[in-house]
C-alpha angles and dihedrals in degrees: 000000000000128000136198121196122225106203099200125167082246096061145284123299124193107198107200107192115191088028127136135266085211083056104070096099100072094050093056107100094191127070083220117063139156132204128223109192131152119248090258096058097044093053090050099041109022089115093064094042113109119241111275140103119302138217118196129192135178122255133252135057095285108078084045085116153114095254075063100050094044087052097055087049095061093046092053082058097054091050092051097245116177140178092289099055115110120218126213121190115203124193146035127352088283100058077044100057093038090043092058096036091065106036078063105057103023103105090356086294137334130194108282138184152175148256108170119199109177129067086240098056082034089070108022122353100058098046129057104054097263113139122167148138125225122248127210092349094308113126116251095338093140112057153068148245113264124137133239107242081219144351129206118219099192098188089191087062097070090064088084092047117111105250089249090068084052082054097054091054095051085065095055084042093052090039087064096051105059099033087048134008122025095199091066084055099056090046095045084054087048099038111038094117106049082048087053088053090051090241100192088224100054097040086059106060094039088059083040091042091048092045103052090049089051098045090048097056100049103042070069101053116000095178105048102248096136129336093027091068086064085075082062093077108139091003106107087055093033094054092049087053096050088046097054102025104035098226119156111274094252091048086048092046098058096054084052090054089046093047085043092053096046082059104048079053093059099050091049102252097115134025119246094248087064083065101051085053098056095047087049087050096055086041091059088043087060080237112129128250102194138043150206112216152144105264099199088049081043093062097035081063093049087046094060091041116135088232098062121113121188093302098342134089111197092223117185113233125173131256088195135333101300099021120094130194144179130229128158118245130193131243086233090051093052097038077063096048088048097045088060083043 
């Protein structure tokens, strides 16, 4: 096991990667204590739970919403729960979000933490403090910055995921490449397969790996004033086209990093053949690197994006693979971008 810190003005989070789900006992600071987990996962790991009250919810995004969250509110008051209850969401990078979305405002806020059980939480969702519901369809739109006092990264949990989820976190886990770290990238090239296979190996040091480039980043800047918009590569394209296209978020995700990279190229920060690596890359990784979509319903989407200010977007583009910046780019520039789409 191995574990990185992440110091925030919110609080304090440990992140174990390679910890046990059987674990969990000995991380949970309260003697009450109440579980939020998703149908799927209480049905597979019900047996290791320890004993408490639980709160299960459906799956999808759909159910990533404020009729959610007001339902768990209502079932932490039947079970009593006060401000010393600490909540645990376990699961994928939902439970996660609406886990810590409500830890932070029941009550005005009571202790929280995670046990991630998807690639995709594993190495995003679940680490960085961000915690949020949709509205109206708009990703995260509704939500705050708190962090989780631990989370939990159980690498022998991915071994019941369907092979799409794994997918999805192959996208976060190539994000994080290119915009940081150029070495990740080599050994993602050298090691997909094995990474397809779920060598235990491998998948460990790309969560380790993921996790030590997040955590960097936002012990520097937890509330996304500056650096931390850098871990939004591929992500104002990639949440249209999961908007209008409902793609999982990772698949999504990818076209956005491919669209993201032909632009850097146009604006001379990266040579084509830069380009052409990173879409070999999400090929090999079985993620997409092209879409069909509505492009009206496309830039309604950028246009309600929670990086919008007045007629500028702040888009993340490379300056070489491993190296993000930001540059603001205008609605007019993209509705062109997205008209040649």
């Amino acid at each position: 096991m191995k574990s990185l810190e992440i110091n925030g003005i919110t609080g304090n989070s440990k992140i174990l990667v390679g910890e046990k789900l059987q674990n969990l006992k000995k991380y949970i600071p309260a003697d009450k204590f109440v579980i939020i987990t998703d149908c799927n996962v209480n049905k597979l790991y019900r047996k290791d739970l320890p004993v408490c009250d639980i709160i299960e919810i459906t799956t999808g995004e759909q159910i990533k919403n404020l009729d959610t969250v007001q339902s768990i509110y209502s079932k932490l008051m039947d079970v009593e729960a006060d401000r010393s209850t600490f909540i645990i969401g376990i699961g994928g990078g939902i439970v996660c979000d609406i886990t810590g979305f409500v830890a932070s405002t029941y009550m005005r806020g009571v202790r929280f933490g995670f046990v991630s059980s998807t690639l995709l939480s594993q190495v995003d969702a679940s680490v960085g403090g961000k915690n949020g519901v949709n509205f109206h369809g708009y990703k995260n739109i509704i939500g705050n910055f708190n962090q989780p006092e631990f989370v939990i990264c159980d690498i022998s949990l991915l071994n019941t995921l369907p092979q799409k989820e794994v997918l999805c976190g192959f996208g976060e886990i190539a994000k994080h490449a290119f915009l940081g770290d150029s070495s990740l990238c080599d050994f993602l090239e050298k090691n997909y397969q094995k990474a397809h296979a779920l060598d235990e190996e491998v998948i460990s040091r790309l969560v380790y790996d993921s996790v030590v480039i997040k955590s960097t980043i936002v012990n520097l800047d937890e509330k996304e004033k500056g650096e931390r918009k850098k871990l939004n590569f591929g992500h104002t394209f990639g949440h249209a086209v999961e908007k209008t296209t409902g793609m999982l978020h990772g698949q999504a995700i990818s076209v956005g990093m491919v669209v993201a990279a032909k632009l850097s190229h146009q604006k001379g920060l990266i040579p084509h053949q830069d380009v052409i690596r990173i879409e070999e890359l999400l090929k090999n990784l079985r993620l997409p690197v092209t879409v069909m979509t509505n492009k009206n319903k496309m830039l309604d989407a950028i246009k309600k994006d929670k990086k919008r200010k007045g007629m500028d977007i702040d888009f993340v583009l490379l300056n070489g693979i491993g190296n993000a910046v930001i540059e603001k780019i205008s609605i007019k520039e993209l509705e062109a971008i997205i008209a040649d789409m």
